[in-house]
C-alpha positions as CSV (number, residue, x, y, z in Angstrom):
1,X,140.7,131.9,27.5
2,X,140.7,128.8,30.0
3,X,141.4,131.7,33.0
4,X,138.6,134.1,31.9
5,X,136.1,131.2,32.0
6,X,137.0,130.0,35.5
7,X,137.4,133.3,36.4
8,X,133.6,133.9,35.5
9,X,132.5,130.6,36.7
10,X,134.3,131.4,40.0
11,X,132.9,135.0,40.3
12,X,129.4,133.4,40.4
13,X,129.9,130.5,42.8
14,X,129.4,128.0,40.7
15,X,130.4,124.6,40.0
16,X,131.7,124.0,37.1
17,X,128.1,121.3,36.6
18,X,126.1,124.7,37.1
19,X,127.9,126.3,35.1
20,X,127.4,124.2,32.3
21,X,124.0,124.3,32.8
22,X,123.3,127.5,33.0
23,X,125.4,128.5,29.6
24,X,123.1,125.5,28.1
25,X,126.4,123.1,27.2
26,X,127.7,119.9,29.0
27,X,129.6,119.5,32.2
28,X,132.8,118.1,29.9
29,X,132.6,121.2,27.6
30,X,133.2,123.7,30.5
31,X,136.0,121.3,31.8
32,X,137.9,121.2,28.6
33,X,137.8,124.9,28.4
34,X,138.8,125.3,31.5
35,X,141.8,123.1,31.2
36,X,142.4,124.6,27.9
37,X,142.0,121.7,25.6
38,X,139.4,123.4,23.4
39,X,137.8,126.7,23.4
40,X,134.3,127.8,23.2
41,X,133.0,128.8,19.6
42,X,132.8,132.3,18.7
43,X,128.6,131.2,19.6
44,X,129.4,130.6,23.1
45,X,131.8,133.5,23.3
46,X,129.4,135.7,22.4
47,X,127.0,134.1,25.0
48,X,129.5,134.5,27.2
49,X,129.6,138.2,26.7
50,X,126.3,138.1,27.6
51,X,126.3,135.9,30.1
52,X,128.7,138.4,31.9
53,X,126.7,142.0,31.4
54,X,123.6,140.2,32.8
55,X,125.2,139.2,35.7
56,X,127.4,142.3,36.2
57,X,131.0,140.6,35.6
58,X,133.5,143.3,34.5
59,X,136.1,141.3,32.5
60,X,137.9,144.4,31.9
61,X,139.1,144.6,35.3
62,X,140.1,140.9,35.6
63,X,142.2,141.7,32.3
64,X,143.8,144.6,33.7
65,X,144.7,143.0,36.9
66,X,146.4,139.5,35.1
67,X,148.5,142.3,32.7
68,X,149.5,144.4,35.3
69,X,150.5,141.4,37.7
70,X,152.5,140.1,34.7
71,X,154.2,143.6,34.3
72,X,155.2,143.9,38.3
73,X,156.3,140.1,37.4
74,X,159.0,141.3,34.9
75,X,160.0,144.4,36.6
76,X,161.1,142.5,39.7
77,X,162.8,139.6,37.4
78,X,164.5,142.6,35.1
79,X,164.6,145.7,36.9
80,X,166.1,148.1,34.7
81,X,164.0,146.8,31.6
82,X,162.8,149.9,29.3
83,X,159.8,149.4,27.7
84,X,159.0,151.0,24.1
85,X,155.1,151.5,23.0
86,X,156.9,151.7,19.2
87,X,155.4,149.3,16.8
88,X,158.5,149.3,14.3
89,X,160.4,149.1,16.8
90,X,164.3,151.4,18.6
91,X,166.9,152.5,15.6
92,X,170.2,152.7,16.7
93,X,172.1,152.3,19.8
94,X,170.2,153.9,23.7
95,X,172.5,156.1,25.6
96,X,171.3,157.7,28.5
97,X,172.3,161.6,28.7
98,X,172.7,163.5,31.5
């Protein structure tokens, strides 16, 4: 959460003061999220959904972008790593055919 709110206060050019302003809480709340030692209410989330489709921020992107760089990440650390979209889970042993 700490990353999407910088990432938000950042896309707007703001310090983190005006900010805090803006979203109508103090200047220590918006530093304590962003340094992840509390996180906003599910009130302020929601305000912060807002706060982004008035002002055009697509978090979706941002999302997309952190997961994928965190995918390349641990294809470069484990290059022959298989990935499996199952929920229960691989039975038995993978052989590869040919």
């Amino acid at each position: 959460m700490k990353d999407i709110i910088k990432y938000i206060r950042v896309n707007r050019n703001l310090s983190q003061q005006k900010f805090a302003e803006e979203l109508g809480v103090a200047f220590a709340t918006v530093n304590r999220w962003e340094q992840g030692i509390t996180i906003p209410s599910d009130l302020i989330q929601n305000t912060l959904f807002e706060y982004c489709k008035k002002n055009n921020i697509n978090l979706s992107i941002y999302i997309l972008n952190k997961y994928t760089d965190e995918y390349n990440k641990l294809l470069l650390q484990y290059p022959n790593i298989l990935f499996h979209g199952s929920k229960s889970g691989l039975e038995n042993e993978i052989n590869p055919r040919s």
